[in-house]
N, C-alpha and C positions, 0 to 999 in steps of 0.2 A: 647492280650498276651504282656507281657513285654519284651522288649529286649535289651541286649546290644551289644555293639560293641567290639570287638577284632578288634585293631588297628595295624599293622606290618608298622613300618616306618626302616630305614637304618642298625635300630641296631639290627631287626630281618634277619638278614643276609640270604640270597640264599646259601650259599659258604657251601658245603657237610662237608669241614673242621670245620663249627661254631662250640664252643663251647656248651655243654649240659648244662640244667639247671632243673638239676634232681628231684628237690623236694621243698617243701615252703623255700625260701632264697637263692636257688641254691647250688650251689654245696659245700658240707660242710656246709653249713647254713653261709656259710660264707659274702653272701647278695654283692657280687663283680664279674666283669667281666672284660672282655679282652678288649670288645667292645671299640666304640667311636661313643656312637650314637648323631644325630646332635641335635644342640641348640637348634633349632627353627625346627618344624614341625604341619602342618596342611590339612586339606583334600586336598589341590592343591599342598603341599612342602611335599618333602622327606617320600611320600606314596608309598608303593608298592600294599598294599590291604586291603582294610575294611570286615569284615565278624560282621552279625548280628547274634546273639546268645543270647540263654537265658537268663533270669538272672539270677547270681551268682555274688559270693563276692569269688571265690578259685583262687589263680594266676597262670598265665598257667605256664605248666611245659616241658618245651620242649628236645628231644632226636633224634637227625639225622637227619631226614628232617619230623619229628612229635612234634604237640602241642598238649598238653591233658587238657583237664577244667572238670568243674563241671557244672551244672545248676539246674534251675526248667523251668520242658516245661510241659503245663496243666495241671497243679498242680501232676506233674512226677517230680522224682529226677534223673537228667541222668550224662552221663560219657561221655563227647565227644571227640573225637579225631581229628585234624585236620590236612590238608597237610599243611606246614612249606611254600611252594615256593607261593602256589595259596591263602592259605586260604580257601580251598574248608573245607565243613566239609564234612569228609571222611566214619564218623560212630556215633549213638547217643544209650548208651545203659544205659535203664531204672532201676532203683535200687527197687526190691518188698519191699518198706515199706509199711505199711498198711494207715499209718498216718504219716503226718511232723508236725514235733516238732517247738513247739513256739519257736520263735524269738526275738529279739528285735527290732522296728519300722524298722529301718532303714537298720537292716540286712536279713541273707536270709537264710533259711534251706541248701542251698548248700556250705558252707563258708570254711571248710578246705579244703586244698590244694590237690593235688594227687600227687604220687613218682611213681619215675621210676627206675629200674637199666638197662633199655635198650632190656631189653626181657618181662617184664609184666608191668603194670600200675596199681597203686593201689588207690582204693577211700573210702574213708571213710563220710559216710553220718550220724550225731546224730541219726536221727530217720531212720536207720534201721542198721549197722555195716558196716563190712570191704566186700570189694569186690575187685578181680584181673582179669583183663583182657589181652590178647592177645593183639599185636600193630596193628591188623585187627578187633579189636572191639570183640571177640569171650571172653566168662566170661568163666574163668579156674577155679575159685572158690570164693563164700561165704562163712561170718562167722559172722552170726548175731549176737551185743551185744545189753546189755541194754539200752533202750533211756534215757539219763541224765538228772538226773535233774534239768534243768539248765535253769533258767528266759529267759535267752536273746539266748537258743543255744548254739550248741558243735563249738567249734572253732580252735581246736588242731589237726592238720595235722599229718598223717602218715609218719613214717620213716622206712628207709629198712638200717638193721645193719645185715651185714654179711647177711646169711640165713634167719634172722626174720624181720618180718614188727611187728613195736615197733606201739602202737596205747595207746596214754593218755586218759584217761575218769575220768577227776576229774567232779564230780559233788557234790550237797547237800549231797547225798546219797549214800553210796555203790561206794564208789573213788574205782579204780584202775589202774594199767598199765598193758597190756596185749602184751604179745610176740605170734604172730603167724608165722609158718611156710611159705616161702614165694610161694611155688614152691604148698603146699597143700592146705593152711588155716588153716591145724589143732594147736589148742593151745600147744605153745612149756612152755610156766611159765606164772603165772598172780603172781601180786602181790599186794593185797590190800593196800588201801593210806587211812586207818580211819580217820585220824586227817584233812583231808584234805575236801573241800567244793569246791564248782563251780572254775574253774579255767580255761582259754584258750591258753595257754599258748603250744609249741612247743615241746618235746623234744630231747633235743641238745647232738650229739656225741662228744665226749671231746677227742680227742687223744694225748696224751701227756707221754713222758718219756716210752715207749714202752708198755704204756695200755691203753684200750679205756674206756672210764667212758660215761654212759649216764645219763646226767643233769638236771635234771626237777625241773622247777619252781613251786610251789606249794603255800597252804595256810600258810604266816608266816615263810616258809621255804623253805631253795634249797636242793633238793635229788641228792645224787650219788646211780646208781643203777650199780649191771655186766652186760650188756647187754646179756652175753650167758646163764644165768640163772635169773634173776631177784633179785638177792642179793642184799640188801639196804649195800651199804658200807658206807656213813655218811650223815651226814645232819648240812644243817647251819640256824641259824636264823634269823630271821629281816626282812623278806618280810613281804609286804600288804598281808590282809585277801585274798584276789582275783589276783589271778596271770593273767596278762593279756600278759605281754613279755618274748620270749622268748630267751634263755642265748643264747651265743657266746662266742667265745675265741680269744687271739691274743697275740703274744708275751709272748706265757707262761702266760699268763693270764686268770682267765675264767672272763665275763663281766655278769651280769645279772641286769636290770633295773628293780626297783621297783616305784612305784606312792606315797609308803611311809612306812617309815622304820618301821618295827615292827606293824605295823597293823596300822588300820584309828582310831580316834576316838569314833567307833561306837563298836570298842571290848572292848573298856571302858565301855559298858551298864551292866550291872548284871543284869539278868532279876528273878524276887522276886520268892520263892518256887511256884512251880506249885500250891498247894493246895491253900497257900493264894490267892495267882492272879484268879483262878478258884472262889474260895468266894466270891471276890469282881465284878468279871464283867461276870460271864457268867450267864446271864439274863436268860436265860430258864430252867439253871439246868438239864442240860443234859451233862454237864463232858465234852463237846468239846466246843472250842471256834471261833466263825466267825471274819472278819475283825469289823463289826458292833460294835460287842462286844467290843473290843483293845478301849482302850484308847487313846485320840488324843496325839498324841507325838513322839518319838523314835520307839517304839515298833509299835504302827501301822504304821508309814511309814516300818519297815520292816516285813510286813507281810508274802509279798510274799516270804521273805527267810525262814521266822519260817514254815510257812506251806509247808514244805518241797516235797513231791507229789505232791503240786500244784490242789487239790483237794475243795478248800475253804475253808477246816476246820483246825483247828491247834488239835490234839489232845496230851494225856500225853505225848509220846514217842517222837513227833516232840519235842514238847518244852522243855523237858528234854534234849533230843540232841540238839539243838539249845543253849541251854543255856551254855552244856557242851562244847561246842566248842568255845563260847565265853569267857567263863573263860580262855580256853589254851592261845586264843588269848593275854590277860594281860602279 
């Protein structure tokens, strides 16, 4: 089994006073603390405890004198909870996916973060939906969504606004944002994101001039949504095809990092009418097309995005959409 380590050196404090770090980026996503943890530390300096744990890639989220993570333990998706002074792990509870969702090499089905407001715990796994727990490890409720379809894995952490746990699901396919109930699970608004394809991105509460806007970095684009209803209040343009960071704010500012403005080079492709391109390369004449089939170039290096289900085959509908999103992209 693989494991890793949860490391507590000086900056995860004993002191019932520490500060919480409620959710991916802590408090307010605002990625800052009080602390002053030391320069230099290693397994003999400025160690209070080592704890072996699953693997995962979600960063712990800590509340009082509790750590909360994510993992995989025998090819299980779990929710762990830990004591804050000892490192003990206190509780490990299993998430009913039936299957975990591909990844990319280096990462891990358990990758978004889990929230807290101090009375539940929430975790959010691609391959099975949202889940709340008790700070004694007892699950108060599911709410299974669709598994994304998304090459490399769901990467977008939950967030608790007001009464809802806000949950991102951009993917190839069927984008959404979903508000659930925090205290039931049951869905309070969804709001479909069509234009929008694979993205991992965070999203971020905005509070400014006496309203709250929730932020989401998207494909091509950054959304304001109401968080008490899911209203799209506006949209900006100029992000990369694939949203990988998530927004911030400061000084009356909102900040959102793109890898390049207005999309990559690769939304420049047009890919030729379905029917011609079906003429010329699908070799057995059966109206779907395999990676074999693609032609060495652009278009077969992106295969795995055209074939959107991830199933090996590209058929009309994929590539029609695939292509149509790439136009918006220009």
């Amino acid at each position: 089994m693989h494991l890793s380590h949860l490391l507590a050196v000086t900056l995860l404090t004993t002191s019932t006073h520490a500060a919480n770090w409620p959710q991916f980026r802590g408090t307010d996503a605002a990625n800052t603390g009080t602390g002053q943890p030391p320069v230099h530390f290693s397994p003999k300096t400025n160690l209070l405890w080592s704890t072996e744990l699953p693997l995962g890639h979600s960063a712990p989220v800590i509340w009082g004198e509790r750590i909360f993570l994510t993992g995989v333990e025998s090819g299980k998706l779990v929710t762990l909870g830990l004591d804050r002074v000892t490192g003990k792990v206190l509780w490990t509870a299993p998430a009913p996916a039936e299957k975990l969702e591909a990844t990319h090499r280096i990462s891990n089905p358990a990758a978004p973060t889990t929230c807290t407001d101090g009375e539940r715990v929430i975790a959010y796994f691609g391959s099975y939906g949202v889940l709340a727990y008790d700070f004694a490890g007892k699950e108060l409720w599911r709410h299974p969504l669709p598994v994304p379809v998304v090459e490399f894995g769901a990467g977008s952490s939950p967030v608790i606004v007001g009464d809802h746990v806000i949950q991102l699901c951009d993917s190839d396919m069927n984008s959404f944002i979903v508000a659930l109930d925090k205290r039931t699970g049951k869905e309070m608004w969804k709001a479909a994101r069509p234009s929008h394809r694979r993205g991992f991105a965070t999203p971020f509460v905005w509070r400014h001039d006496g309203i709250e806007e929730l932020i989401v970095n998207g494909s091509l684009k950054v959304s304001s949504y109401d968080p008490k209803d899911g209203t799209l209040r506006w949209t900006c343009r100029g992000m990369a095809r694939v949203a990988n960071a998530s927004p911030t704010a400061g000084d009356g500012l909102l900040f959102i990092a793109s890898w390049n403005l207005g999309g990559d080079p690769g939304d420049k492709l047009a890919l030729p009418p379905h029917a011609e391109f079906l003429a010329q390369y699908d070799k057995n004449k059966d109206g779907l097309l395999t990676k074999d089939e693609f032609p060495n170039g652009p278009f077969k290096d992106r295969f795995s995005q055209i074939d959107l289900n991830k199933d090996g085959i590209v058929t009309r509908e994929e590539y029609i959409n695939y292509g149509a999103k790439r136009i918006k992209g220009q």
